[in-house]
C-alpha positions in Angstrom: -94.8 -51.3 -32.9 -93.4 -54.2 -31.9 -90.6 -55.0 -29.5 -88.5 -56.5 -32.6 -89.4 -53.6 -34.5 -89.5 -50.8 -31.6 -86.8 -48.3 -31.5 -87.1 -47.4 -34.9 -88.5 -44.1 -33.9 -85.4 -43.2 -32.4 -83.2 -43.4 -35.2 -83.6 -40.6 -37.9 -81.9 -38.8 -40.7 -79.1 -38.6 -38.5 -78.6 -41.9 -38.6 -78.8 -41.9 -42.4 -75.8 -39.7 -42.6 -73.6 -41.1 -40.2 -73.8 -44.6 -42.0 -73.4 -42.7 -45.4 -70.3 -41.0 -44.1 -69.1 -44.4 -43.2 -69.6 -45.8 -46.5 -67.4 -43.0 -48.1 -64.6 -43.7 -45.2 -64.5 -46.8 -47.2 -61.5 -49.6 -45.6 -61.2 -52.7 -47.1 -62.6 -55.9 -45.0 -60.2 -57.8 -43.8 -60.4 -62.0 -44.2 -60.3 -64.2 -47.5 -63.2 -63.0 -49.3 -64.0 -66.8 -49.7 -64.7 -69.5 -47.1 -62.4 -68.5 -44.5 -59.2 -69.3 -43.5 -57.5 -71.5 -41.3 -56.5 -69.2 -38.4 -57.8 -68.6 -35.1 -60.9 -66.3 -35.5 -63.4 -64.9 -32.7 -66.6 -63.2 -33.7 -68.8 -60.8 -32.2 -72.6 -61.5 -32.5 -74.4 -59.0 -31.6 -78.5 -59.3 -30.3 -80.8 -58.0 -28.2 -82.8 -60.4 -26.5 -82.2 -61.8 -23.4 -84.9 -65.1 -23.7 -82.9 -65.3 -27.0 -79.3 -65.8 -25.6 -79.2 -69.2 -24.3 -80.5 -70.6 -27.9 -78.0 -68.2 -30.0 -74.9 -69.4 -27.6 -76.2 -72.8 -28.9 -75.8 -72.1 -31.8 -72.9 -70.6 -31.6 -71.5 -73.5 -30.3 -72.6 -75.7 -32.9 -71.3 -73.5 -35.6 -67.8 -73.6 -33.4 -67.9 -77.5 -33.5 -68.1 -77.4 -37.3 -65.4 -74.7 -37.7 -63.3 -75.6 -34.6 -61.1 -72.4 -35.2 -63.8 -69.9 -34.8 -65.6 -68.6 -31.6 -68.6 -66.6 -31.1 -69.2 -64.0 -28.7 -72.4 -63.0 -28.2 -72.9 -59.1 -27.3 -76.3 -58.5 -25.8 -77.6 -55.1 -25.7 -81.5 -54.2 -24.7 -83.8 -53.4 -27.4 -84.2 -49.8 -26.5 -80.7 -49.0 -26.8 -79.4 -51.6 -29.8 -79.9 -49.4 -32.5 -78.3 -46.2 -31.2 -75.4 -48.5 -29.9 -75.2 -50.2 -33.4 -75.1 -46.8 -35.3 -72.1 -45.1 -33.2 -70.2 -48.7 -33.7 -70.8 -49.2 -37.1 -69.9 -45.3 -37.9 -66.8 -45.7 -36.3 -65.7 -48.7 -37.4 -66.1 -51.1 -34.4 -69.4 -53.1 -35.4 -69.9 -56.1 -34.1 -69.1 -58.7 -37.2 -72.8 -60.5 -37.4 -75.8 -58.9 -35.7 -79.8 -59.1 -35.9 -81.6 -57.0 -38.5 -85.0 -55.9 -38.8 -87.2 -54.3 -41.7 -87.1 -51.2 -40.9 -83.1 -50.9 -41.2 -82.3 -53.1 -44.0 -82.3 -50.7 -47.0 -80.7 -48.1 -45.0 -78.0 -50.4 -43.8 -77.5 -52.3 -47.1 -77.2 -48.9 -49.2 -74.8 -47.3 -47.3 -72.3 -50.2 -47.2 -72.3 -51.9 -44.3 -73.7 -55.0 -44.5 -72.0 -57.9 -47.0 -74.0 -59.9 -49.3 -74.9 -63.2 -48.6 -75.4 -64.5 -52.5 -72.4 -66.6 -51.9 -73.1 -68.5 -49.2 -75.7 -70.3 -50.9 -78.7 -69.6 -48.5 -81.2 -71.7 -49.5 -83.8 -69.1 -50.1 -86.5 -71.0 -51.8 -87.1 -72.8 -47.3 -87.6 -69.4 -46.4 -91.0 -67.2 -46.5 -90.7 -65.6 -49.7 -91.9 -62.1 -48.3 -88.9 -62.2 -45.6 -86.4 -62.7 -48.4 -88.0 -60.4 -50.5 -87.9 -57.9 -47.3 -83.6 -58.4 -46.9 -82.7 -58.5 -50.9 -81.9 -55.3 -52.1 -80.8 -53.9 -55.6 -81.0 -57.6 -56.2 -78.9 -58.8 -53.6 -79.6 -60.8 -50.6 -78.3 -59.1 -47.4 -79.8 -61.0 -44.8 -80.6 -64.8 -43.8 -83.9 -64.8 -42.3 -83.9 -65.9 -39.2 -87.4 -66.0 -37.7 -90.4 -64.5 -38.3 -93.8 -63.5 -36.6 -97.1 -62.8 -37.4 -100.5 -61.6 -35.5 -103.3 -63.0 -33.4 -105.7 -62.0 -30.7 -104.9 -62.9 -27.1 -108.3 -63.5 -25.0 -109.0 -63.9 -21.1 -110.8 -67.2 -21.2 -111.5 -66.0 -17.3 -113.1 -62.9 -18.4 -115.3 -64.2 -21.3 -116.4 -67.0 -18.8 -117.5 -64.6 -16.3 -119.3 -63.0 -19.2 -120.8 -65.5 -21.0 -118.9 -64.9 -24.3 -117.7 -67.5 -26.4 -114.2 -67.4 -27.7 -113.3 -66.3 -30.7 -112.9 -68.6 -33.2 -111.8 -68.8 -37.0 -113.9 -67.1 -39.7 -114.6 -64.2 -37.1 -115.1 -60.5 -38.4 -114.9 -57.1 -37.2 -118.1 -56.7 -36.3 -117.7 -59.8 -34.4 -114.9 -58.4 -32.8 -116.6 -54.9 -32.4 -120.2 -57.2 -31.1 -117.7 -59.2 -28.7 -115.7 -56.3 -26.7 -118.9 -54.7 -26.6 -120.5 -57.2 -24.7 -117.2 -58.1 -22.2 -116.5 -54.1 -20.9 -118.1 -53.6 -17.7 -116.8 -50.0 -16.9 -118.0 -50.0 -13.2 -114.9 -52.6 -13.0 -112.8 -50.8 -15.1 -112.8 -54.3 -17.6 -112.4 -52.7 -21.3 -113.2 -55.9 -24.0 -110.2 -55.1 -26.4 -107.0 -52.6 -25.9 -107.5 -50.8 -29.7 -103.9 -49.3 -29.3 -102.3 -47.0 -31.9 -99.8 -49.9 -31.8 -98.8 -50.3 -36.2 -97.3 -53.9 -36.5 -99.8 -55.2 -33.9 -103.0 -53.0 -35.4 -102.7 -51.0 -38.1 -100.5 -52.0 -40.2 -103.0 -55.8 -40.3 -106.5 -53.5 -40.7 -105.5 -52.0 -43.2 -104.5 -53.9 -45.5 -107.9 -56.3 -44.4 -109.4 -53.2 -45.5 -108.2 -53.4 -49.5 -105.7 -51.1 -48.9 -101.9 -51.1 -48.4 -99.2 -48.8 -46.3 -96.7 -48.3 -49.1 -96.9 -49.8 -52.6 -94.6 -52.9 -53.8 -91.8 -50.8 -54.8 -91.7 -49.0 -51.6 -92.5 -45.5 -53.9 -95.8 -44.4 -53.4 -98.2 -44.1 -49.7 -101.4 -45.8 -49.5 -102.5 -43.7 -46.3 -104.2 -41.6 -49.3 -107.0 -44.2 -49.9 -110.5 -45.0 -48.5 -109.5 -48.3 -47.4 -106.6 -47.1 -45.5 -108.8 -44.8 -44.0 -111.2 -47.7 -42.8 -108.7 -49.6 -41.1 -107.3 -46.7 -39.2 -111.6 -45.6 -37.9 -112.1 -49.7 -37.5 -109.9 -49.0 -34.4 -110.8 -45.3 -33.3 -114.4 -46.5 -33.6 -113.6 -48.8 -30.6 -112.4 -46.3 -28.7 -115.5 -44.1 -29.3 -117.5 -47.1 -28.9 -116.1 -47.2 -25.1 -115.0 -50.8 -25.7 -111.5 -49.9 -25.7 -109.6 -47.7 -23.2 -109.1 -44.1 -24.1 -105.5 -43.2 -25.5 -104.6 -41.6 -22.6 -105.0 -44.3 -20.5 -103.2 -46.8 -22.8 -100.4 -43.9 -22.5 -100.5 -44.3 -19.2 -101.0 -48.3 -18.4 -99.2 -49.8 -21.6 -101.9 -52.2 -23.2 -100.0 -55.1 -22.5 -99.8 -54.7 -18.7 -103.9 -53.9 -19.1 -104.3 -57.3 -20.1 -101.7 -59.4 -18.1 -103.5 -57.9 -15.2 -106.7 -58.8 -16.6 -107.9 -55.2 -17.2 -108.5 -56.0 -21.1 -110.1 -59.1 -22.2 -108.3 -59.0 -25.8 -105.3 -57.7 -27.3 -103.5 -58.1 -30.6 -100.0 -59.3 -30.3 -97.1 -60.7 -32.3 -96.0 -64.5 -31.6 -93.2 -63.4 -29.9 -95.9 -62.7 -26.6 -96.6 -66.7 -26.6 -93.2 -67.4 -24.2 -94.1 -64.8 -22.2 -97.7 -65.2 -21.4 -96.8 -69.4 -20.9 -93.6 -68.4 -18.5 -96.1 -66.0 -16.8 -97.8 -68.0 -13.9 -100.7 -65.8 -13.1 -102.5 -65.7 -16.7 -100.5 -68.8 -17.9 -103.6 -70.6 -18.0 -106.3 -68.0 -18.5 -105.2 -67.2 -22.3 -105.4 -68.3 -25.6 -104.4 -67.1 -29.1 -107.3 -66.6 -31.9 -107.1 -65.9 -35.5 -107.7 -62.0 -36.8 -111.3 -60.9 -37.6 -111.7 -60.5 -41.2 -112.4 -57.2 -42.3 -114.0 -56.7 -46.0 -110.6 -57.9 -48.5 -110.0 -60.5 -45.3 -107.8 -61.2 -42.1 -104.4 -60.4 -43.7 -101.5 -60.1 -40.8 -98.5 -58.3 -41.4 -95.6 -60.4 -41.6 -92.1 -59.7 -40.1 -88.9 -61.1 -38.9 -85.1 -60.6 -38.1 -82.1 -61.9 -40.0 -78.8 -62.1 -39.4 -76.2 -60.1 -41.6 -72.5 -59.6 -42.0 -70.8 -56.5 -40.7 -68.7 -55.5 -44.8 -66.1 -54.1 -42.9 -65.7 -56.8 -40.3 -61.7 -58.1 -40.5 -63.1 -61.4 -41.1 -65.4 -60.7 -43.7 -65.9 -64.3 -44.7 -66.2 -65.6 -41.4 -69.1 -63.7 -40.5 -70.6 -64.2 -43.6 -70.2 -68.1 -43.0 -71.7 -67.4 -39.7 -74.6 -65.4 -40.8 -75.9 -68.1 -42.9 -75.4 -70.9 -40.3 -77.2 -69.0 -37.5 -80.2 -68.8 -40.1 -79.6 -72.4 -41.2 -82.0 -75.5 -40.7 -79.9 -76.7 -37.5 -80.0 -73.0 -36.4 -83.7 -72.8 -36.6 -84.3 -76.4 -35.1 -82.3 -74.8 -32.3 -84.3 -72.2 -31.8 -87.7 -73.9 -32.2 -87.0 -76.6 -29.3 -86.7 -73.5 -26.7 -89.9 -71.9 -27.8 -88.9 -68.0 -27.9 -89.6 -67.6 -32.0 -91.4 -69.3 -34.6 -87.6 -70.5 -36.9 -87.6 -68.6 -40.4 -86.5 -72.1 -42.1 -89.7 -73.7 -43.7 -90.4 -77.3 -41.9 -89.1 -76.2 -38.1 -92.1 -74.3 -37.4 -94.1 -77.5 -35.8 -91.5 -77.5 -33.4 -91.9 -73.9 -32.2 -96.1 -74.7 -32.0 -95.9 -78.3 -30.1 -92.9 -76.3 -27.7 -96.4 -74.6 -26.1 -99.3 -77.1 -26.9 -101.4 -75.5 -24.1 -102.0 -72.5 -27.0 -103.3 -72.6 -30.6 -100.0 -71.3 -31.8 -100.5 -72.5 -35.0 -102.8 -69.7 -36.0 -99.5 -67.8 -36.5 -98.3 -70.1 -39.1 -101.8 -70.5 -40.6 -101.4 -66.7 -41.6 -98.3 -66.7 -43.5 -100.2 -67.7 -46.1 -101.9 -64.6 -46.3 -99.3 -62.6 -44.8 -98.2 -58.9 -46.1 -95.0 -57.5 -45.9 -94.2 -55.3 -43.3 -94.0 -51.5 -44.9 -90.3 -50.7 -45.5 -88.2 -48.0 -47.5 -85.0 -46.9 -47.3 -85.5 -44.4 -45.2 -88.5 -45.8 -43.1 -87.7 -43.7 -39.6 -88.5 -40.2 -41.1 -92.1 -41.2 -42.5 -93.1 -43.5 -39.1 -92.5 -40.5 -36.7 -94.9 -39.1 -39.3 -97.0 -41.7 -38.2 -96.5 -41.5 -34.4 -97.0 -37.6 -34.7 -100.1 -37.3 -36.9 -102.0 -40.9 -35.9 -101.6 -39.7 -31.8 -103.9 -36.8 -32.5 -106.3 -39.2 -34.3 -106.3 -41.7 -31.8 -106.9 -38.8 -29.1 -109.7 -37.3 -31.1 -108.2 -34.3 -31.6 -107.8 -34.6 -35.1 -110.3 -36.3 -37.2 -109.5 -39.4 -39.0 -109.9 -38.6 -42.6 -107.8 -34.9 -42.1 -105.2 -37.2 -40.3 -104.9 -39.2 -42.9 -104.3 -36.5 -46.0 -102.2 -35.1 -43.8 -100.1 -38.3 -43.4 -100.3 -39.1 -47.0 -98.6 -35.8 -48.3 -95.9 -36.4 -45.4 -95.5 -39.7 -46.3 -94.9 -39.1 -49.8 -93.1 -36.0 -49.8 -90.4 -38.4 -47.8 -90.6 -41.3 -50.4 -90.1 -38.6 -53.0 -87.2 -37.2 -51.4 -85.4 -40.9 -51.1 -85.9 -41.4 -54.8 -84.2 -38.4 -55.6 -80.3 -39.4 -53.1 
């Protein structure tokens, strides 16, 4: 799971009843419900990522230069404790007025009533990556402006194939390449693994299987695909590493996270989101030691899951229209510009992207914008929280071989069904 999408585990049905009881508490937003008004406003904007700040206080300050009466304060809070903090505010009616949104909490934000549309504000949805505004319309209504997005490469240790003697991966790679090419860089006696093949979804799973022919949940977020034989060979394509000794073991990617394996050059290849590119080019020790390949291509392709934030509205904000104005700006072509000149995410607005790519020309960056293309959408319902700790639970034992794959996988399918069932029927 990625950073942008991590936390979800935390939240639960809980959750889903404390922003239903604050639907029913109803209160009426307070503003015009229009395009704002004349008097002095001040917003809260609330994010979660520090790299972020210094481009959103731009662009808070460019939206405050075209609307001279309203200020934007931006609330950071850290990733692991956003959600939790967002919940208890919302529920008791002090959320911020705009904030970051991810997949995961869209439908269950947008059908309890918190968030405002956005159809008035005339986003201009058609320069946006059709699967993000597909992922933040609900019941036919858009909810969030996309904001950024990111998609999935390999990371390699040009250091560690050199000393090898492996070329680098390079487009129109497959899994058996892949499988052929950690093989051939592990060299236990250093404790050097070729690839990390974590239990990580966004970065792993949720790209192998759907390479595979198969899909996590169907189109109309109703029905589970962990059911299927493909969804069963993109979950052993990764276990199979593991066995195969190329990978670390579970435990040990439990405890050394897969991410410190390979900044410390432990792991020669890891699959990461774009939001790792600032990182690994602020990072002076591997700075120059890594590059960014495409995804092998299993047997239906190289798909990569696509996701990304977007800003919303808070409904019962007192300045309603305000933040919706906001909302839209901060996702606007300016906005994204903005963000693409500092290099921290590739802008959700079609046509900024080159910035974000030439912001870090030592990297092939624009293997993450090749794959939107291609992209799927990252697996949502309205509920999503109850049926990923399914995953978390049952996919652990797989990737600890105490469980084998195929069990693990009927065994999440019924799960995983029985909680889409049960959201069909609220």
């Amino acid at each position: 799971m990625s950073p942008r999408a991590r936390g979800l585990a935390a939240a639960s049905t809980a959750a889903a009843a404390a922003l239903a009881l604050t639907a029913c508490a109803g209160g009426s937003a307070g503003g015009s419900a229009g395009g704002g008004s004349s008097e002095n406003v001040t917003l809260s904007y609330a994010i979660w990522d520090q790299n972020q700040q210094p481009a959103m206080q731009k662009i808070a300050d460019a939206f405050h230069k075209e609307h001279p009466n309203v200020t934007v304060k931006i609330q950071l809070t850290p990733n692991k404790e956003y959600w939790t903090k967002l919940q208890t505010a919302v529920s008791g009616g002090s959320g911020p007025d705009v904030f970051w949104m991810n997949g995961p909490h869209i439908q269950l934000y947008a059908s309890n009533g918190v968030l405002a549309p956005l159809d008035d504000q005339k986003v201009p949805t058609a320069d946006y990556p059709k699967s993000l505004v597909e992922l933040y319309t609900y019941d036919g209504k858009l909810y969030g402006a996309p904001k950024d997005f990111d998609t999935i490469g390999v990371w390699y240790n040009k250091a560690l194939f050199d000393a090898a003697g492996v070329a680098y991966p390079k487009a129109g790679w497959t899994w058996q390449d892949m499988a052929d090419t950690a093989a051939k860089l592990t060299d236990k006696a250093k404790g050097v693994y070729g690839i990390a093949a974590s239990q990580y979804s966004q970065e792993n799973y949720y790209d192998s299987i759907p390479q595979a022919g198969g899909y996590v949940i169907s189109p109309d977020h109703k029905k589970t695909g962990y059911g299927s034989p493909e969804a069963l060979k993109g979950i052993e394509y990764w276990v199979d590493l593991i066995k195969a000794g190329s990978s670390p073991t579970a435990q040990q990617m439990t405890d050394t996270a897969p991410e410190d394996m390979f900044l410390s050059g432990k792991v020669a290849m890891l699959q990461t989101g774009s939001w790792a590119a600032i990182g690994y080019a602020q990072n002076a020790d591997i700075a120059d030691k890594v590059n960014v390949a495409p995804l092998p291509a299993g047997p239906a392709g190289n798909q990569s899951v696509i996701h990304g934030l977007a800003n919303v509205a808070n409904a019962k904000s007192a300045h309603v229209a305000e933040a919706k104005q906001f909302a839209a700006f901060a996702s606007g072509k300016q906005a994204s510009q903005i963000q693409a000149d500092t290099g921290t995410v590739i802008p959700a607005y079609n046509g900024t992207q080159d910035a974000w790519v030439k912001s870090m020309p030592k990297y092939d960056l624009h293997y993450y914008i090749d794959a939107v293309k291609d992209a799927v959408p990252y697996p949502v319902s309205k509920n999503t929280s109850v049926w990923t700790q399914d995953e978390t639970d049952i996919l652990s034992q797989v990737w600890a071989g105490t469980l084998a794959p195929a069990a693990g996988m009927k065994q999440l399918a019924d799960k995983m069904q029985a909680a889409l069932d049960a959201e069909q029927k609220k």
